[in-house]
N, CA and C atoms of all chains as a GROMACS GRO file, in nm:
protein
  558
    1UNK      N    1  -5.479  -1.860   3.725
    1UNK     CA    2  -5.498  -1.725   3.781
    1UNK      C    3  -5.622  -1.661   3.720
    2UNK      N    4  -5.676  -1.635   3.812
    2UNK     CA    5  -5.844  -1.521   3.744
    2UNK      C    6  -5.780  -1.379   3.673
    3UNK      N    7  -5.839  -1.387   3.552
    3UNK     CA    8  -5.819  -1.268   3.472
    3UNK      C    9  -5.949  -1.191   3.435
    4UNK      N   10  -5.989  -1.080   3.445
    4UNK     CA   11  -6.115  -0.976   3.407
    4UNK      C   12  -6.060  -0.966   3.267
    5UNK      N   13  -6.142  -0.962   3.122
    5UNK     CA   14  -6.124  -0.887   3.026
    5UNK      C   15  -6.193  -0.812   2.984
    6UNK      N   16  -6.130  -0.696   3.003
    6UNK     CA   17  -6.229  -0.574   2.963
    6UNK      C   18  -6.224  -0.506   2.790
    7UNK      N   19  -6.351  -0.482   2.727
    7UNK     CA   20  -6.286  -0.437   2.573
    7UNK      C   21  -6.414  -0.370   2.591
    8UNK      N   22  -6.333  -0.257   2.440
    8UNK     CA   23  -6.420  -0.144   2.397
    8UNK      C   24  -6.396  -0.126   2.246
    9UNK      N   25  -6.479  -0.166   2.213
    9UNK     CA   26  -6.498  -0.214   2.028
    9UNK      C   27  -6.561  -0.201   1.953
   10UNK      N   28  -6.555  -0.072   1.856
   10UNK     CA   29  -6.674  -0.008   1.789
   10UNK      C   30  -6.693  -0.111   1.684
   11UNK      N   31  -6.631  -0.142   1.590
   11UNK     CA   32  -6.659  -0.271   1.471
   11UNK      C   33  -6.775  -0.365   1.531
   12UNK      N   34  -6.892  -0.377   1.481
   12UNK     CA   35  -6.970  -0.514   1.566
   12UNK      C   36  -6.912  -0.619   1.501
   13UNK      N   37  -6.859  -0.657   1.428
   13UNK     CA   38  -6.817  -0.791   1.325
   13UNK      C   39  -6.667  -0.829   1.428
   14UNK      N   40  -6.567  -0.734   1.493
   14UNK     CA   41  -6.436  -0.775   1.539
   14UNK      C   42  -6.500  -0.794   1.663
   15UNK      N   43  -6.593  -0.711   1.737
   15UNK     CA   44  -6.646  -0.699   1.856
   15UNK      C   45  -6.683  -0.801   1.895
   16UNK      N   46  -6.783  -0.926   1.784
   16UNK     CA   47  -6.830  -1.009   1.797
   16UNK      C   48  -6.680  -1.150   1.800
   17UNK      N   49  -6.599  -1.124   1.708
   17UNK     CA   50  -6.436  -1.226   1.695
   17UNK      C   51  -6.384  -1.236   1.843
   18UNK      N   52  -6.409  -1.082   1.904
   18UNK     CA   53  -6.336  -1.140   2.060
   18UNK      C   54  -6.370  -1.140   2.147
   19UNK      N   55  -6.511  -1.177   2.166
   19UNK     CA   56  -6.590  -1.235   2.245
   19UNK      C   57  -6.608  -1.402   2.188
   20UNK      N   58  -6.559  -1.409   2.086
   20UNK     CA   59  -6.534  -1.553   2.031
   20UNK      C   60  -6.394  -1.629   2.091
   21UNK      N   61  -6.300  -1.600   2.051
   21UNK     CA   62  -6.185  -1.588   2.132
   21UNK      C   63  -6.180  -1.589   2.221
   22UNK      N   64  -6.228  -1.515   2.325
   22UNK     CA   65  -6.205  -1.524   2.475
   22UNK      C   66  -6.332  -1.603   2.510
   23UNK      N   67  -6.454  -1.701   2.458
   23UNK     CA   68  -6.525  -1.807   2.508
   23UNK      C   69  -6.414  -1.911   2.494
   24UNK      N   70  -6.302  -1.936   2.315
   24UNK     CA   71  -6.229  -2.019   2.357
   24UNK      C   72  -6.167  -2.060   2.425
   25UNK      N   73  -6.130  -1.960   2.480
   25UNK     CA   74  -6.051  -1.975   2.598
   25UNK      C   75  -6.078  -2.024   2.755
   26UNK      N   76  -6.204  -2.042   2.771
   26UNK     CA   77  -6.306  -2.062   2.860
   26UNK      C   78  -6.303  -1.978   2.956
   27UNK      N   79  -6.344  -1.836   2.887
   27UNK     CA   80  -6.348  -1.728   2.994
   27UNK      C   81  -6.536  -1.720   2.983
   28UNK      N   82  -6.570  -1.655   3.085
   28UNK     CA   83  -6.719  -1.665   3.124
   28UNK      C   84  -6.754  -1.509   3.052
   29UNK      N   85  -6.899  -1.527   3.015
   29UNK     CA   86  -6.907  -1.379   2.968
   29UNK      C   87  -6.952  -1.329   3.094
   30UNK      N   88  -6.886  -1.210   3.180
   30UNK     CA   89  -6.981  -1.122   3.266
   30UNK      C   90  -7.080  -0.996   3.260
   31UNK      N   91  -7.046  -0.977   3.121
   31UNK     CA   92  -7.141  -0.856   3.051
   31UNK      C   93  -7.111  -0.872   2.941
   32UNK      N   94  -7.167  -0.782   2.863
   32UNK     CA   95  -7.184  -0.836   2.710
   32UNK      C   96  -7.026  -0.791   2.626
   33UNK      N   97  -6.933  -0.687   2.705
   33UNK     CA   98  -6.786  -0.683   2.652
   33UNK      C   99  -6.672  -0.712   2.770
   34UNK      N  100  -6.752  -0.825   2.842
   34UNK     CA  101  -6.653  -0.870   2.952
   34UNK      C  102  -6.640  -0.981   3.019
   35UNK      N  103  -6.509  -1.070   3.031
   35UNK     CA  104  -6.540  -1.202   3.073
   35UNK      C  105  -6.441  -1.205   3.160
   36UNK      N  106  -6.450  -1.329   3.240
   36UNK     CA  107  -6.393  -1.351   3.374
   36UNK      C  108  -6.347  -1.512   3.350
   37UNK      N  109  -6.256  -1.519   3.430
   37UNK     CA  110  -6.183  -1.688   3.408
   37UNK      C  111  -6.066  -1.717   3.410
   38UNK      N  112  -5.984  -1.844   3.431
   38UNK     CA  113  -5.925  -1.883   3.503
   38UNK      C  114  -5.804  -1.867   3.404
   39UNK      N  115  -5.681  -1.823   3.384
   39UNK     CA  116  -5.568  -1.808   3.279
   39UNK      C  117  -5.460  -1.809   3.286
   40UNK      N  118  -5.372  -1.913   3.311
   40UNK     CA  119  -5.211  -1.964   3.284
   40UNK      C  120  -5.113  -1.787   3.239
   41UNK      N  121  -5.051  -1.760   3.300
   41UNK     CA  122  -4.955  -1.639   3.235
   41UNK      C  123  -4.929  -1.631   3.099
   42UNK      N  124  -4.881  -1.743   3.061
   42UNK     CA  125  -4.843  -1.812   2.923
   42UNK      C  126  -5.018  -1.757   2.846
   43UNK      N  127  -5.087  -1.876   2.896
   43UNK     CA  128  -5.236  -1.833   2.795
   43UNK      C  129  -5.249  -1.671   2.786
   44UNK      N  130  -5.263  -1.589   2.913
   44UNK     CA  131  -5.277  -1.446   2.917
   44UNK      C  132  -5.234  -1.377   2.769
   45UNK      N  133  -5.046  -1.413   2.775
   45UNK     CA  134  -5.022  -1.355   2.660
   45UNK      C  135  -5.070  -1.410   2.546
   46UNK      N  136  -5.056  -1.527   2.530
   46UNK     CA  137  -5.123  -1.580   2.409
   46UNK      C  138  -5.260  -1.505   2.365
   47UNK      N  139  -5.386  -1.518   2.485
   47UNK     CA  140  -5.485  -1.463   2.430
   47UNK      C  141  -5.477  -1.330   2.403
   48UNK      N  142  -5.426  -1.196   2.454
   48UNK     CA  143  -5.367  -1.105   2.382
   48UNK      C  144  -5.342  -1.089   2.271
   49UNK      N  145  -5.218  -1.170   2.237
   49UNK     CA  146  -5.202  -1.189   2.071
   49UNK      C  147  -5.271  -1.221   1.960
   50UNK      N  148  -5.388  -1.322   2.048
   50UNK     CA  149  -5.497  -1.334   1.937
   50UNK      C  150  -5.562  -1.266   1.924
   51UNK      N  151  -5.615  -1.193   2.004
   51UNK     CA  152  -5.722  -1.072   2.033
   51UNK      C  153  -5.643  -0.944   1.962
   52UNK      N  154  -5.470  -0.940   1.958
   52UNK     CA  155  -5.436  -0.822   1.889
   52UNK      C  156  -5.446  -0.846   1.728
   53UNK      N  157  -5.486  -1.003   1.713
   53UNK     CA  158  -5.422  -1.013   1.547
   53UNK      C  159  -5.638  -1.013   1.488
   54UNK      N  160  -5.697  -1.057   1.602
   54UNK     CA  161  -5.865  -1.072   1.564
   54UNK      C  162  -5.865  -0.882   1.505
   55UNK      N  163  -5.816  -0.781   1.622
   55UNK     CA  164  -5.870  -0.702   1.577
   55UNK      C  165  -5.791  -0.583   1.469
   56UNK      N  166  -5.700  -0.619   1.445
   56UNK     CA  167  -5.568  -0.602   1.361
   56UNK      C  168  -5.529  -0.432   1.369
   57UNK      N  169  -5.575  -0.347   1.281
   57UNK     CA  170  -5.526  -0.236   1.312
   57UNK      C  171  -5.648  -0.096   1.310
   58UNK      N  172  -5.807  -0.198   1.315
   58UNK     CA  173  -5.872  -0.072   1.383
   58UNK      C  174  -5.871  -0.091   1.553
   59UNK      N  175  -5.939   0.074   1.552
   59UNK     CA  176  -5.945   0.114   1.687
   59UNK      C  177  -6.009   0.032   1.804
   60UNK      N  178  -5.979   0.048   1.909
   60UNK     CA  179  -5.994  -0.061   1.999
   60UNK      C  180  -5.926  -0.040   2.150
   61UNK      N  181  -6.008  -0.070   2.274
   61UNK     CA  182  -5.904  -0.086   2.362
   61UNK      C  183  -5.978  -0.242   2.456
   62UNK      N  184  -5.862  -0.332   2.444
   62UNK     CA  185  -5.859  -0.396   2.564
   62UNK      C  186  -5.753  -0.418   2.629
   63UNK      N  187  -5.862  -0.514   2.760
   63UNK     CA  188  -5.775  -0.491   2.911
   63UNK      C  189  -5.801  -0.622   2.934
   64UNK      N  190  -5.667  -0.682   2.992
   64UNK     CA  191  -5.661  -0.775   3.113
   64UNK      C  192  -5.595  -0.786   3.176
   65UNK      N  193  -5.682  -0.783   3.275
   65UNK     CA  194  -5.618  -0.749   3.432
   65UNK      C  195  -5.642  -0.903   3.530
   66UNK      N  196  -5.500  -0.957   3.509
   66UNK     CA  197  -5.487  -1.064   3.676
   66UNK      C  198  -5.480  -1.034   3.772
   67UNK      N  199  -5.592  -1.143   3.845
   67UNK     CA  200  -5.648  -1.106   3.952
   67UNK      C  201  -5.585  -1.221   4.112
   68UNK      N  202  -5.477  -1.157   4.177
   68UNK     CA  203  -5.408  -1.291   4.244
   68UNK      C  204  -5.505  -1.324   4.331
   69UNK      N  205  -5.480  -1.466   4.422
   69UNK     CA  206  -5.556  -1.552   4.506
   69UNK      C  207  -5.618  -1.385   4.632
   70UNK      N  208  -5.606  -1.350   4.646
   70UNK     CA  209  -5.596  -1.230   4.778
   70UNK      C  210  -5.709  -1.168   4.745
   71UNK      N  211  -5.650  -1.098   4.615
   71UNK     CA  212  -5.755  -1.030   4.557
   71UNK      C  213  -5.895  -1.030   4.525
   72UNK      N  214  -5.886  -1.168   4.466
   72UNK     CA  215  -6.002  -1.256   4.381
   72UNK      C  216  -6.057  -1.294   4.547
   73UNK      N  217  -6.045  -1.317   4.661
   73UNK     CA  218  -6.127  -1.321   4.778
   73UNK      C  219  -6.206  -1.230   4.797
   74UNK      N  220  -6.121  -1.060   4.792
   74UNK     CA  221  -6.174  -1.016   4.815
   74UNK      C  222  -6.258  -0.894   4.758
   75UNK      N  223  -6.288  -0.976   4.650
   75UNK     CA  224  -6.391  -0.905   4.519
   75UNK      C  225  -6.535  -0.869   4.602
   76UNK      N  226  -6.586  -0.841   4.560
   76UNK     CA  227  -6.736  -0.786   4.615
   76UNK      C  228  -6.822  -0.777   4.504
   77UNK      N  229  -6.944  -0.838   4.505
   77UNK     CA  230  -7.047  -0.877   4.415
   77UNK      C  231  -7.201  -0.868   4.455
   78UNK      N  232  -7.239  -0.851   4.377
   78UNK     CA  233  -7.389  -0.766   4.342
   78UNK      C  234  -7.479  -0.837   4.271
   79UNK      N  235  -7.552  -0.968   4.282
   79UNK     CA  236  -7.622  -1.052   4.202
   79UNK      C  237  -7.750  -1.095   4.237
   80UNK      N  238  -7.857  -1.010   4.187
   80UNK     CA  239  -7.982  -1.044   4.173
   80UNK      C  240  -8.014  -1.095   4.048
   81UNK      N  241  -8.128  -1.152   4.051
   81UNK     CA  242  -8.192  -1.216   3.951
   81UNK      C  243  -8.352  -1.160   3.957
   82UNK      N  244  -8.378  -1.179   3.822
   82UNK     CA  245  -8.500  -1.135   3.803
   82UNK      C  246  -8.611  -1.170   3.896
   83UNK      N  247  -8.693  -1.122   3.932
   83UNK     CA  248  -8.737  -1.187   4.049
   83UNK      C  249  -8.908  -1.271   3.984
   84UNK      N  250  -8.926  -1.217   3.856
   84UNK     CA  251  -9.038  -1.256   3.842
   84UNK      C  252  -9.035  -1.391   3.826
   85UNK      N  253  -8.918  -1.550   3.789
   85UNK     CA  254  -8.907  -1.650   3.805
   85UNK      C  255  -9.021  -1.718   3.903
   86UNK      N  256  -9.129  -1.767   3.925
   86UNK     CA  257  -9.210  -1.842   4.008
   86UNK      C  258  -9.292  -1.723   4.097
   87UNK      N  259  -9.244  -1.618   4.056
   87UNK     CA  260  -9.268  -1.501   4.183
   87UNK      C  261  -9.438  -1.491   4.120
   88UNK      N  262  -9.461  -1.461   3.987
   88UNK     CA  263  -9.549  -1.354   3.919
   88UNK      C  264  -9.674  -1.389   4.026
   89UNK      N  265  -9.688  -1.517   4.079
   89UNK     CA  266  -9.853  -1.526   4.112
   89UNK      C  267  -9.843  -1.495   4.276
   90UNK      N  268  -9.736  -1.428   4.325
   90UNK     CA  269  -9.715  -1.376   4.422
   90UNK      C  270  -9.851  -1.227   4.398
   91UNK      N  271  -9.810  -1.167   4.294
   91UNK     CA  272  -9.905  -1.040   4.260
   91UNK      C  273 -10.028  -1.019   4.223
   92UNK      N  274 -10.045  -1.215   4.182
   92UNK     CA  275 -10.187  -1.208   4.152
   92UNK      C  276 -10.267  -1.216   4.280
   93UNK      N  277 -10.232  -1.273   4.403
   93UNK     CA  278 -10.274  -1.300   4.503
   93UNK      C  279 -10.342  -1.180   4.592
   94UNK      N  280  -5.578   0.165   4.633
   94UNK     CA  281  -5.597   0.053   4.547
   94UNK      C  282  -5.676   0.059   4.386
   95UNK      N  283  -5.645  -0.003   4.303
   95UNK     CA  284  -5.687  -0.033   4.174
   95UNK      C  285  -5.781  -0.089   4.187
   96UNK      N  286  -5.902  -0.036   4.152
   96UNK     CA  287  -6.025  -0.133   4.120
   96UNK      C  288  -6.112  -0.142   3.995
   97UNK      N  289  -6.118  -0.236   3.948
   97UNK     CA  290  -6.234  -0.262   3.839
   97UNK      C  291  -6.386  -0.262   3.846
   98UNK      N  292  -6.500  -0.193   3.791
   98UNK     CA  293  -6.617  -0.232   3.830
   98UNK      C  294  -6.681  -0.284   3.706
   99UNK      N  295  -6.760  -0.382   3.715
   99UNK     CA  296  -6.805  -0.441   3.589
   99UNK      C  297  -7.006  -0.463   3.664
  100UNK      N  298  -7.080  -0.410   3.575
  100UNK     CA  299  -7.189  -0.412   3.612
  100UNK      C  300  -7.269  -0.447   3.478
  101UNK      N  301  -7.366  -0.572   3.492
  101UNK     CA  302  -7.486  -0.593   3.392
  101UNK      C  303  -7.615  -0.552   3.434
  102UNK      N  304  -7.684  -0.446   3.387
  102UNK     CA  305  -7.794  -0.390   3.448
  102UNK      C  306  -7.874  -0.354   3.324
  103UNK      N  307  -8.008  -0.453   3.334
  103UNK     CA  308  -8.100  -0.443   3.196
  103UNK      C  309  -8.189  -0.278   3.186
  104UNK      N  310  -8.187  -0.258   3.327
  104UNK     CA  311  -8.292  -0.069   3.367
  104UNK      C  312  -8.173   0.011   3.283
  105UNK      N  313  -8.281   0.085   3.208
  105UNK     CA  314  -8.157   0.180   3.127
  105UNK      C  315  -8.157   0.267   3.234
  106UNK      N  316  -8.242   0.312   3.305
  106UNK     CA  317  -8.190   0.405   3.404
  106UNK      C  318  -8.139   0.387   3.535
  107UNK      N  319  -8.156   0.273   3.626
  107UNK     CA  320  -8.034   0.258   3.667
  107UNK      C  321  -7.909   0.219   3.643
  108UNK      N  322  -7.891   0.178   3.487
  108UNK     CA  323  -7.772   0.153   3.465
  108UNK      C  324  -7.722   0.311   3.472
  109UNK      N  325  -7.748   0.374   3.451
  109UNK     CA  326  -7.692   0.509   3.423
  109UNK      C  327  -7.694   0.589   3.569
  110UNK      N  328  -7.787   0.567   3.658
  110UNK     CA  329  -7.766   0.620   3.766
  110UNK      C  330  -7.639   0.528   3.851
  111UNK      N  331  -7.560   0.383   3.792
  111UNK     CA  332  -7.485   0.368   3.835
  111UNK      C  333  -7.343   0.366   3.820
  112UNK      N  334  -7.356   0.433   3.670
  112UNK     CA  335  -7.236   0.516   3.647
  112UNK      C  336  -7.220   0.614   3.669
  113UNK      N  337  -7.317   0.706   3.746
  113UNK     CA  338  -7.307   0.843   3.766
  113UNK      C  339  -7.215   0.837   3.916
  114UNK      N  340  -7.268   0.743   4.003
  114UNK     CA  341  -7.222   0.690   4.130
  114UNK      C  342  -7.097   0.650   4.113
  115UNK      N  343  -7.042   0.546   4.031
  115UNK     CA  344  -6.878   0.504   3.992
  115UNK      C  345  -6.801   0.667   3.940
  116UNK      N  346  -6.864   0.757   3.875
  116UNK     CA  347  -6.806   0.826   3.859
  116UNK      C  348  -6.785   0.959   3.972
  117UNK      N  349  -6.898   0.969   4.024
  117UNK     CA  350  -6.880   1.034   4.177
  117UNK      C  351  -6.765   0.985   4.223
  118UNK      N  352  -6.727   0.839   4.260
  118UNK     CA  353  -6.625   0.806   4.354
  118UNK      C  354  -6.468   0.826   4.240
  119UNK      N  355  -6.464   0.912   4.148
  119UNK     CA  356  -6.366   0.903   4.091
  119UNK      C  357  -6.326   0.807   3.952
  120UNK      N  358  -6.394   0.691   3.926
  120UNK     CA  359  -6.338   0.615   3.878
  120UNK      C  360  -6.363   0.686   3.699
  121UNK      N  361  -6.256   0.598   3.637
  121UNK     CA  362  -6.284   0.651   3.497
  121UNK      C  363  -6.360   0.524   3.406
  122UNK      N  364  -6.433   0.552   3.325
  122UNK     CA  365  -6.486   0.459   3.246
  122UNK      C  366  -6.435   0.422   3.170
  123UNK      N  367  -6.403   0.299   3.118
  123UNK     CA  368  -6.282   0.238   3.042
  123UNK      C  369  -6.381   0.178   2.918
  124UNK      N  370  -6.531   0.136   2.928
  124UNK     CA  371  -6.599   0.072   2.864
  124UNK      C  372  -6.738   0.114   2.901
  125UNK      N  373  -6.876   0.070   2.782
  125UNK     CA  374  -6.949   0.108   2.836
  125UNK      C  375  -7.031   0.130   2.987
  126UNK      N  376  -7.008   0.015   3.040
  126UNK     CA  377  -7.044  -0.069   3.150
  126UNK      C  378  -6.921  -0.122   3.255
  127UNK      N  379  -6.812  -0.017   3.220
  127UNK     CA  380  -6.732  -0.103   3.331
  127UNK      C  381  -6.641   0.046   3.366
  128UNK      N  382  -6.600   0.029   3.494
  128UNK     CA  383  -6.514   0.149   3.513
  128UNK      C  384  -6.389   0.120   3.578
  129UNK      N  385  -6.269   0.207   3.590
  129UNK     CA  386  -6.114   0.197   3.654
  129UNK      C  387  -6.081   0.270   3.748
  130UNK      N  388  -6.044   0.256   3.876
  130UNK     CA  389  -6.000   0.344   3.937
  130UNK      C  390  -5.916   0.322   4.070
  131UNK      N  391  -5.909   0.405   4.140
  131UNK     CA  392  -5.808   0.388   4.307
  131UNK      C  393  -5.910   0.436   4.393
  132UNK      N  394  -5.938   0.313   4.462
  132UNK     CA  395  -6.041   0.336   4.579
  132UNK      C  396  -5.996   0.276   4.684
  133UNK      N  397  -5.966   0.314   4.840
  133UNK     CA  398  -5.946   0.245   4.920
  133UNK      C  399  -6.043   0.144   4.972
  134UNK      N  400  -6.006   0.033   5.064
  134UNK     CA  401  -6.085  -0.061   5.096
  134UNK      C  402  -6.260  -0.040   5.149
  135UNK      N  403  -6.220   0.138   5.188
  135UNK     CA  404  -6.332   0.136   5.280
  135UNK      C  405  -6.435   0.206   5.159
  136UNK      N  406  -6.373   0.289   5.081
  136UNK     CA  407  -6.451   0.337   4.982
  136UNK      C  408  -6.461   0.220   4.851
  137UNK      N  409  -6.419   0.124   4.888
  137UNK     CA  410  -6.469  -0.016   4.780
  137UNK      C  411  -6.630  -0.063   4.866
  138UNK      N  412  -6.654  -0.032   4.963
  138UNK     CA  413  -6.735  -0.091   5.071
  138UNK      C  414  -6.808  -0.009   5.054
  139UNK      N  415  -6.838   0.128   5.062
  139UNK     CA  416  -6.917   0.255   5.066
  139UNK      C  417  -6.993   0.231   4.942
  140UNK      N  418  -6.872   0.211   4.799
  140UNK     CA  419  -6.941   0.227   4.689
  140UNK      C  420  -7.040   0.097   4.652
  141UNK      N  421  -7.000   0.003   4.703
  141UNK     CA  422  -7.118  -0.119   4.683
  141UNK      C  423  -7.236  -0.119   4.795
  142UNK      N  424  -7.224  -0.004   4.863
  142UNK     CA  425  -7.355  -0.028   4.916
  142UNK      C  426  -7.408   0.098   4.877
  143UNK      N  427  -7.354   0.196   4.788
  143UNK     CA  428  -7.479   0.295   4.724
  143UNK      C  429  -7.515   0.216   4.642
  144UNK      N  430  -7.447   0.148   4.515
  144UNK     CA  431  -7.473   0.053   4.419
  144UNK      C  432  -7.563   0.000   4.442
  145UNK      N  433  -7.593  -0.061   4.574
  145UNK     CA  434  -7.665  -0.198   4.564
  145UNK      C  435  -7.801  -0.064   4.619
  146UNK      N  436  -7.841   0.052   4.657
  146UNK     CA  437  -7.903   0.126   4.726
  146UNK      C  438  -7.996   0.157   4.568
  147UNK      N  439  -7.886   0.204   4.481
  147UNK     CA  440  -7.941   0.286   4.356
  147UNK      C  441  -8.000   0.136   4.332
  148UNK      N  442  -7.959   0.019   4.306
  148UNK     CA  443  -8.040  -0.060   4.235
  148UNK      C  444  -8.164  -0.173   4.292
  149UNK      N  445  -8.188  -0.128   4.405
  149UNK     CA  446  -8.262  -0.169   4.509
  149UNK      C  447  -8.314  -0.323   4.458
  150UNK      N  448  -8.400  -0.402   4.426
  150UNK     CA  449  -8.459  -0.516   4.406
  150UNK      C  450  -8.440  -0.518   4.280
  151UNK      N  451  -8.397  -0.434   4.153
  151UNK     CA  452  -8.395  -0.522   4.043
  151UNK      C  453  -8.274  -0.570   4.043
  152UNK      N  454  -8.304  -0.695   3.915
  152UNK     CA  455  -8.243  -0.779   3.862
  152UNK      C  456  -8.067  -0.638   3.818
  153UNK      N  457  -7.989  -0.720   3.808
  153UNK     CA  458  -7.884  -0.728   3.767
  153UNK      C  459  -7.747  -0.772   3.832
  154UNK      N  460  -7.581  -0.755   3.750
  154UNK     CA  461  -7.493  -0.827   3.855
  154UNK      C  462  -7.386  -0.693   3.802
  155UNK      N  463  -7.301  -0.689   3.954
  155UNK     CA  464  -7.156  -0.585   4.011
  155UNK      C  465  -7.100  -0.671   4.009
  156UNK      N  466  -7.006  -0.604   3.996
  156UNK     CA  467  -6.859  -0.676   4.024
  156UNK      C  468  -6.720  -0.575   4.067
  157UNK      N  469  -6.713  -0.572   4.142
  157UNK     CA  470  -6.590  -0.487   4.213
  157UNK      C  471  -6.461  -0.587   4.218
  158UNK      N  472  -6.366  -0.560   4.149
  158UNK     CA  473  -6.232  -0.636   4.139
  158UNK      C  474  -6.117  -0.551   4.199
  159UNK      N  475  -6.082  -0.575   4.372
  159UNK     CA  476  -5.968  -0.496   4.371
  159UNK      C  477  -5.840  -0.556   4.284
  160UNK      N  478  -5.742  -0.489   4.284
  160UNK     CA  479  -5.634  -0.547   4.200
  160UNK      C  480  -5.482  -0.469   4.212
  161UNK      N  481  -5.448  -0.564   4.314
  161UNK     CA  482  -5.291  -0.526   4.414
  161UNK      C  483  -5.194  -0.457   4.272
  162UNK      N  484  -5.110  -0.396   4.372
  162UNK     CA  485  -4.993  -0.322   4.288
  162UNK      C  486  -4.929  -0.451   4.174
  163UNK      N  487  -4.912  -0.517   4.220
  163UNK     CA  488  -4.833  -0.676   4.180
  163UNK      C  489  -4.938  -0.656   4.042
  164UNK      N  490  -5.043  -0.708   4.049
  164UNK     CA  491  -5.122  -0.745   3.946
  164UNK      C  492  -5.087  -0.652   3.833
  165UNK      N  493  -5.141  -0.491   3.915
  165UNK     CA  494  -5.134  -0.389   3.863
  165UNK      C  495  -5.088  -0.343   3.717
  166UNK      N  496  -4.921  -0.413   3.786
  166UNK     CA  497  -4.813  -0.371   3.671
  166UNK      C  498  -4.860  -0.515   3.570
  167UNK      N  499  -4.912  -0.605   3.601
  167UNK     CA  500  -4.917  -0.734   3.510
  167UNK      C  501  -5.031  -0.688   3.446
  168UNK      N  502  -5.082  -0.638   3.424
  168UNK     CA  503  -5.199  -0.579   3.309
  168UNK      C  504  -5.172  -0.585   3.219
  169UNK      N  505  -5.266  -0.605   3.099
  169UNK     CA  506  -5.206  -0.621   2.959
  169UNK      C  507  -5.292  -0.522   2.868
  170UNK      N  508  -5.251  -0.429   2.816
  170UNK     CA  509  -5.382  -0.371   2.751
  170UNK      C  510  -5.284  -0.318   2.564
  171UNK      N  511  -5.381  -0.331   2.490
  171UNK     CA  512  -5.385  -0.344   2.367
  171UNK      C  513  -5.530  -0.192   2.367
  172UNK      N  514  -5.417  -0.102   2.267
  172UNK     CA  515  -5.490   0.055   2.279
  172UNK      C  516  -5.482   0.120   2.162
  173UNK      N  517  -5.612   0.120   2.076
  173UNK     CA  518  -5.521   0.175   1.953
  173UNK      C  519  -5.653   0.223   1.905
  174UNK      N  520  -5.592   0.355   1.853
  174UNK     CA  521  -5.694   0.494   1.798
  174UNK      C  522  -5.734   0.473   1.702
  175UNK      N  523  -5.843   0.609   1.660
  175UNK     CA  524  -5.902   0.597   1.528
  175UNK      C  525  -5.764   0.636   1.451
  176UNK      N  526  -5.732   0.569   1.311
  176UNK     CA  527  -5.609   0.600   1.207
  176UNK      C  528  -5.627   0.759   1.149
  177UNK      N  529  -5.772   0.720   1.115
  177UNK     CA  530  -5.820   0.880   1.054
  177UNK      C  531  -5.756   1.056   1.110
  178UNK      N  532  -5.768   1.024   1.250
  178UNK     CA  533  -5.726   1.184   1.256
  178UNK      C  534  -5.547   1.192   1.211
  179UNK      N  535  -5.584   1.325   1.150
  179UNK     CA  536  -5.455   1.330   1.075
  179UNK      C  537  -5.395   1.263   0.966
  180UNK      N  538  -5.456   1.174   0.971
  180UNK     CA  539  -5.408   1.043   0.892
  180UNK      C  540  -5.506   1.057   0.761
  181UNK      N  541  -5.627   1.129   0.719
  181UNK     CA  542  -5.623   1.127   0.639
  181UNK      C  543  -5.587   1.164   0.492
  182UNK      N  544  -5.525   1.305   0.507
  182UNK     CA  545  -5.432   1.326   0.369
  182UNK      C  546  -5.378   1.246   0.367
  183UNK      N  547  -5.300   1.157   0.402
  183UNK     CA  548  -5.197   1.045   0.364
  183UNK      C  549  -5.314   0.992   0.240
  184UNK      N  550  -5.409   0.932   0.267
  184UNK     CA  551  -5.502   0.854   0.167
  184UNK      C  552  -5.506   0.961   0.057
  185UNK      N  553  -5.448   1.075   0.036
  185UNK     CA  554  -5.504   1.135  -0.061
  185UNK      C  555  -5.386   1.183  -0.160
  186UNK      N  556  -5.267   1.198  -0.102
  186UNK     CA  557  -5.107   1.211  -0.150
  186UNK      C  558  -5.180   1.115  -0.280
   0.00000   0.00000   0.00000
């Protein structure tokens, strides 16, 4: 099942632990405090628990939110890329 | 409906002109770069095409996650405050 994890993490040292954690898990980074990827119910909670024990009892909020087959269709996405890749001598011209 | 928006945008100023837009349509910001809210299908549609309007040809990536009632309640979130307010006379007893 596709899961979004969303976090908000002032510590940079824990900030950096669960973005460690959730690569183990083979979630994708989609921004620099958010990853996307594929997660068993079972794993869900599991990674939770690790992520509650990485960041122990400072402040903190994360989120994950499963995303069912329906849903995850009908996501909507926004992806450009830099355009200067092969482009630049477009401008020299 | 519940929706997630997750956006990587390197323009400091359209990143910011596209939270001004997520927050026009209601949503609340949960993280720097990502926002929560109840948008119907058609205003999930509206809002990715100002999005994609405010950010015209540059580089970056959206992500709009609707996320059914079902899911909804399957959310997992881990929420926890600064200790300090209030909390600090205790350190001083």
């Amino acid at each position: 099942m596709q899961c979004v994890v969303v976090y908000d993490i002032v510590d940079d040292n824990k900030r950096g632990k669960i973005a460690d954690v959730c690569q183990d898990y083979g979630l994708d980074r989609i921004q620099y405090s958010s990853f996307l990827g594929d997660l068993a119910p079972t794993h869900q909670e599991e990674l939770m628990l690790k992520l509650q024990a990485v960041l122990g009892k400072l402040p903190g909020n994360i989120q994950l939110f499963p995303i069912c087959e329906k849903d995850w269709h009908a996501r909507r996405i926004i992806d450009q890329k830099e355009e200067s890749d092969g482009k630049e001598s477009e401008d020299k011209r």
